[in-house]
Phi, psi and omega in degrees: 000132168304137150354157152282133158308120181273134230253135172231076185338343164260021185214149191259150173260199195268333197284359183265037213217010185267076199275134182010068188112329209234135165296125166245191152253173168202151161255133173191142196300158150239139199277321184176173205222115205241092177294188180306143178085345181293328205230151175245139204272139130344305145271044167051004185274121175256138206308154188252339126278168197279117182270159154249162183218126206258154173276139197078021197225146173252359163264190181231140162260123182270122200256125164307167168313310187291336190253357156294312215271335227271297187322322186266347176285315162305327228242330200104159173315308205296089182337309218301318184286012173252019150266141193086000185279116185269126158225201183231152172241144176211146182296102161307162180209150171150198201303141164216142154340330216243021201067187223303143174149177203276135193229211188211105153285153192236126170280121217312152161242057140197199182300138188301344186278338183287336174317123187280130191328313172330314179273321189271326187294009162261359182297326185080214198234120163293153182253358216278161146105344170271127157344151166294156171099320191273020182285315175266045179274000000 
């Protein structure tokens, strides 16, 4: 069995993502696009994807790959022009490295059908709008 994850205060999880109770979403600007190796864990390890970093937020989302590929297909190749680009994040349930538990989605920015299979069998159970306790429902 794998490890638990370990919670690194600069970077956000799924659980942060709870507003009273309730699985949310959020729409939020992005401040800058941080490749790999740009940003260091706590534990002295340096992240292996491509982060995002939001405004007004002091954390970063280190983007699994599918939701790197999901994001550039809305925003485009150029990183650079994906600041000030708003997009939304929401809580997911399915497979993780550390097993089965909740993770952080990006909602597509363009139609699901233009989305590739690759990409959507990675999407995960959307959480918003459930009570804690209800990810397997």
């Amino acid at each position: 069995m794998k490890a638990l994850q370990e919670k690194d205060s600069q970077f956000i999880y799924a659980d942060d993502l709870i507003i009273n109770g309730v699985w949310s979403e959020v729409t939020t600007t992005i401040a800058e696009v941080i490749p790999p190796g740009g940003l260091t864990y706590a534990n002295k390890r340096k992240s292996e994807k491509f982060a995002l970093k939001f405004e007004g937020k002091g954390k970063h989302w280190e983007m699994p790959t599918t939701q790197f590929r999901l994001i550039q297909m809305g925003l485009g190749r150029d990183l650079k022009k994906w600041a000030g680009q708003k997009i939304t994040l929401y809580p997911a349930y399915g497979k993780t490295p550390f097993g089965q538990g909740p993770f952080i989605r990006c909602r597509p920015l363009c139609p699901i059908y233009q989305v590739p299979g690759g990409i959507q069998q990675h999407m995960g159970k959307d959480l918003t709008n459930k009570s804690i306790g209800q990810e397997n429902e």
